[in-house]
C-alpha positions in Angstrom: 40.8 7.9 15.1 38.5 10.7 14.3 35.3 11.8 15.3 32.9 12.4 11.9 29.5 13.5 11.4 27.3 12.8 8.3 24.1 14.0 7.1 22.3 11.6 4.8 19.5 13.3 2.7 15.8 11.5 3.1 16.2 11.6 -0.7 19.0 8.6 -0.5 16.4 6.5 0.9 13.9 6.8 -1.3 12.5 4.1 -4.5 13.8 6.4 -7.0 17.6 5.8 -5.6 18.8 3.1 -7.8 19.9 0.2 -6.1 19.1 1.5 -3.1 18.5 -1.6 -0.9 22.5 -2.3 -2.1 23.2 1.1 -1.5 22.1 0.3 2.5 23.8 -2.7 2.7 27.4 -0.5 1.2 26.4 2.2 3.7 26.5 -0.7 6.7 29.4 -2.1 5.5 31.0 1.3 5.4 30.0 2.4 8.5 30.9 -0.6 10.3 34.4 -0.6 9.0 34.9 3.1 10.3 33.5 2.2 13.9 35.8 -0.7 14.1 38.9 1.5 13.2 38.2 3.5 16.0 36.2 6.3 14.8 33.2 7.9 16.3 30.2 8.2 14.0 27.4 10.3 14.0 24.7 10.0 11.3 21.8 12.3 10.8 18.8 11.2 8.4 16.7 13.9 6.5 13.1 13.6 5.8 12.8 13.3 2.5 9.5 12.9 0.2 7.4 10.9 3.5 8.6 14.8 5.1 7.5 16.5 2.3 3.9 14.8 1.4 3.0 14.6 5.3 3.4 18.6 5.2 1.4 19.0 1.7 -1.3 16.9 2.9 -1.8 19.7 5.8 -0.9 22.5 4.7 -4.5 23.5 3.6 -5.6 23.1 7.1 -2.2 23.9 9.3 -0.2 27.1 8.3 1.9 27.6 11.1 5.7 26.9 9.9 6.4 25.3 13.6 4.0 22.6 13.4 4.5 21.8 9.9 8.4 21.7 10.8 7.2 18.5 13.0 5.8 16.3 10.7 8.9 16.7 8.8 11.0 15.9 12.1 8.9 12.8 12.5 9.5 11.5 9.1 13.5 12.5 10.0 13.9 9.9 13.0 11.4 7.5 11.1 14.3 7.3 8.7 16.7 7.3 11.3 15.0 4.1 12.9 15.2 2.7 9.8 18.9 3.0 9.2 19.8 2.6 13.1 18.0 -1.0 12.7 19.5 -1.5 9.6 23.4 -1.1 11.2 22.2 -3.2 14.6 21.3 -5.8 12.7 25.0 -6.0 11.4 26.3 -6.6 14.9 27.3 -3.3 15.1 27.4 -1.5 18.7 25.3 1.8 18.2 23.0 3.9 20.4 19.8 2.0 21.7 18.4 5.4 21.1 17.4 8.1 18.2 18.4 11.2 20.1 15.9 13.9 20.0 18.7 16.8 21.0 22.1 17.4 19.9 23.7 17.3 23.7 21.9 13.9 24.2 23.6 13.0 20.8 26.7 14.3 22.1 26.6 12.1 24.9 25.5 8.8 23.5 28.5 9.3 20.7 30.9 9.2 23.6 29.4 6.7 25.2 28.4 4.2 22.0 30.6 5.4 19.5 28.2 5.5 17.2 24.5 7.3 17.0 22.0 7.8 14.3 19.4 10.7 14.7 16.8 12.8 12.9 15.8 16.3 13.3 15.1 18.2 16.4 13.4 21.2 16.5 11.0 23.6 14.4 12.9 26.0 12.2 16.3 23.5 12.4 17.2 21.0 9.0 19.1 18.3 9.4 21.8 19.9 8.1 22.1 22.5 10.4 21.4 19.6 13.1 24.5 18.0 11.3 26.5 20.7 11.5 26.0 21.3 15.2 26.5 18.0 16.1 29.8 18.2 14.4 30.7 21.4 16.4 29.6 20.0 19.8 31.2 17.1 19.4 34.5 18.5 18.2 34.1 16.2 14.5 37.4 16.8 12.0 34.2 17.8 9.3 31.1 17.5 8.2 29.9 15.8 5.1 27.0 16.6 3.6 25.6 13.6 1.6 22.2 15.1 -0.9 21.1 14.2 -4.2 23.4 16.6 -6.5 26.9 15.7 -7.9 28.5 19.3 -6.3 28.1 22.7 -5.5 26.3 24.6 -8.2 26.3 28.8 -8.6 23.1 28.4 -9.7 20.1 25.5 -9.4 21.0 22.9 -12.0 17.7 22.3 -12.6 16.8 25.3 -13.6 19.9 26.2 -15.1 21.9 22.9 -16.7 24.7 25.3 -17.9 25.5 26.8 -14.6 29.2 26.2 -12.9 30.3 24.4 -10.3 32.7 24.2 -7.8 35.4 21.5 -6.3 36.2 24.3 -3.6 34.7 26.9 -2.1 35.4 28.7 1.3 32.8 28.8 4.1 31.9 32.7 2.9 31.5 31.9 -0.8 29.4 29.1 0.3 27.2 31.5 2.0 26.7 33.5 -0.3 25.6 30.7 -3.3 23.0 29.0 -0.7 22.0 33.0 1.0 21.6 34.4 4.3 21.4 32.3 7.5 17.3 32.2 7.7 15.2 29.6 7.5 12.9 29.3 4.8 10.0 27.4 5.2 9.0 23.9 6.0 9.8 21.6 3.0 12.0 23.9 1.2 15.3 22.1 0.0 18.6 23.6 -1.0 22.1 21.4 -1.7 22.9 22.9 2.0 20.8 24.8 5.1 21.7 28.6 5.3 21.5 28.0 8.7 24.2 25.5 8.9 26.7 27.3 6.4 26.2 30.0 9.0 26.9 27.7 12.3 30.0 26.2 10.2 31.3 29.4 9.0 31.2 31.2 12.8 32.9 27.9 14.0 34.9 27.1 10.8 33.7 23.8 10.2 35.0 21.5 7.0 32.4 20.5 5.1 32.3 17.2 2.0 29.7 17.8 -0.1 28.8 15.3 -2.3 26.2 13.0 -4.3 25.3 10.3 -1.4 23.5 7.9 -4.1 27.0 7.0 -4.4 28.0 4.9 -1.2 31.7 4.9 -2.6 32.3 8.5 -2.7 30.8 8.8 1.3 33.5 6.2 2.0 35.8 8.3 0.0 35.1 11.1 2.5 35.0 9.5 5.5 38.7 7.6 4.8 40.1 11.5 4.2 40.4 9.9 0.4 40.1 12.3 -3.1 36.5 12.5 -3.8 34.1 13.9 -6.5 32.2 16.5 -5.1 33.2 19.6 -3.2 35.5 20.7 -0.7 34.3 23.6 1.5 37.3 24.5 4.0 38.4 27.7 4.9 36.7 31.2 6.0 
């Protein structure tokens, strides 16, 4: 039995995700067969695009980072509801809750076994909300489920040539996705500086992998080989 903490991008539930309504009923299935093995689950949903156009559609009037940061947080434990109703439906026994704080989080998980939550707070991503969770709540790792195969040196978008990586450390990590700062509301990188920092000073595992694949998050979860990449180590 382990205790194991997963951040699902926004992107994963988008239109654009092929499949994606069988993609939610593989990430139920996959969830509920964890939980029933014994382990303890937390999930944490990203914003995604509804995050991203709420923010654009302000920004001409509201340029304060802190309350931009909260319309994405709302679109975070929108998605959240969604994917908490979707694994209650199932029969599953799961918080009543979306916890708005990682110690409430903390608490539900060893009550319920299994909680889904979004964001929390200006100037925190879900992944660094992921990653804290994992630390407070003593997870084996934290896996990091986004829209990109692996770990590129360089944006892949901008650069389809550049290398990446089946295992990195927590430093060279760093040092690909930059210093622990934030960056401004809507800005997306395969992982938060933030977090890489909050993993690195508490040596946290992280999975990082393409999410759009339910199988490879299973993969993770069971301890199993999977394609993506490793981060373990200082």
């Amino acid at each position: 039995m382990e205790t194991l903490v997963v951040a699902l991008g926004g992107s994963l539930l988008r239109p654009e995700v092929e499949d994606r309504h069988d993609w939610l009923i593989d990430m139920v299935s996959i969830i509920k067969s964890r939980v029933l093995a014994g382990d303890k689950i937390g999930l944490v949903l990203g914003g995604g695009a509804p995050a991203r156009e709420g923010m654009e559609l302000v920004r001409h009037a509201v340029d304060d980072i802190a309350k931009l940061d909260r319309i994405g947080i709302a679109a975070t434990r929108l998605n959240a509801t969604i994917f908490r109703e979707a694994l209650s439906s199932r029969g599953i026994s799961i918080s009543k809750i979306i916890p708005e704080t990682v110690e409430r989080a903390v608490k539900e998980l060893e009550e319920c076994g299994l909680v889904v939550m979004g964001g929390t707070e200006p100037g925190h991503t879900t992944d660094a909300v992921a990653i804290s969770l994992a630390i407070e709540s003593g997870a084996s790792k934290c896996i990091i489920a986004t829209n990109v195969s692996k770990v590129f040196a360089e944006d892949p978008k901008e650069n389809p040539n550049s290398a990446s990586f089946d295992m990195l450390t927590l430093t060279e990590l760093q040092k690909i996705v930059g210093e622990p700062h934030h960056s401004g509301a809507g800005k997306s990188q395969v992982v938060d500086p933030i977090g890489v920092g909050e993993a690195l000073k508490h040596n946290v595992d992280l999975d990082i992998l393409d999410g759009r694949d339910a199988d490879k998050i299973r993969r993770s979860l069971q301890g199993e080989k999977f394609e993506g990449t490793m981060v373990r180590g200082k």
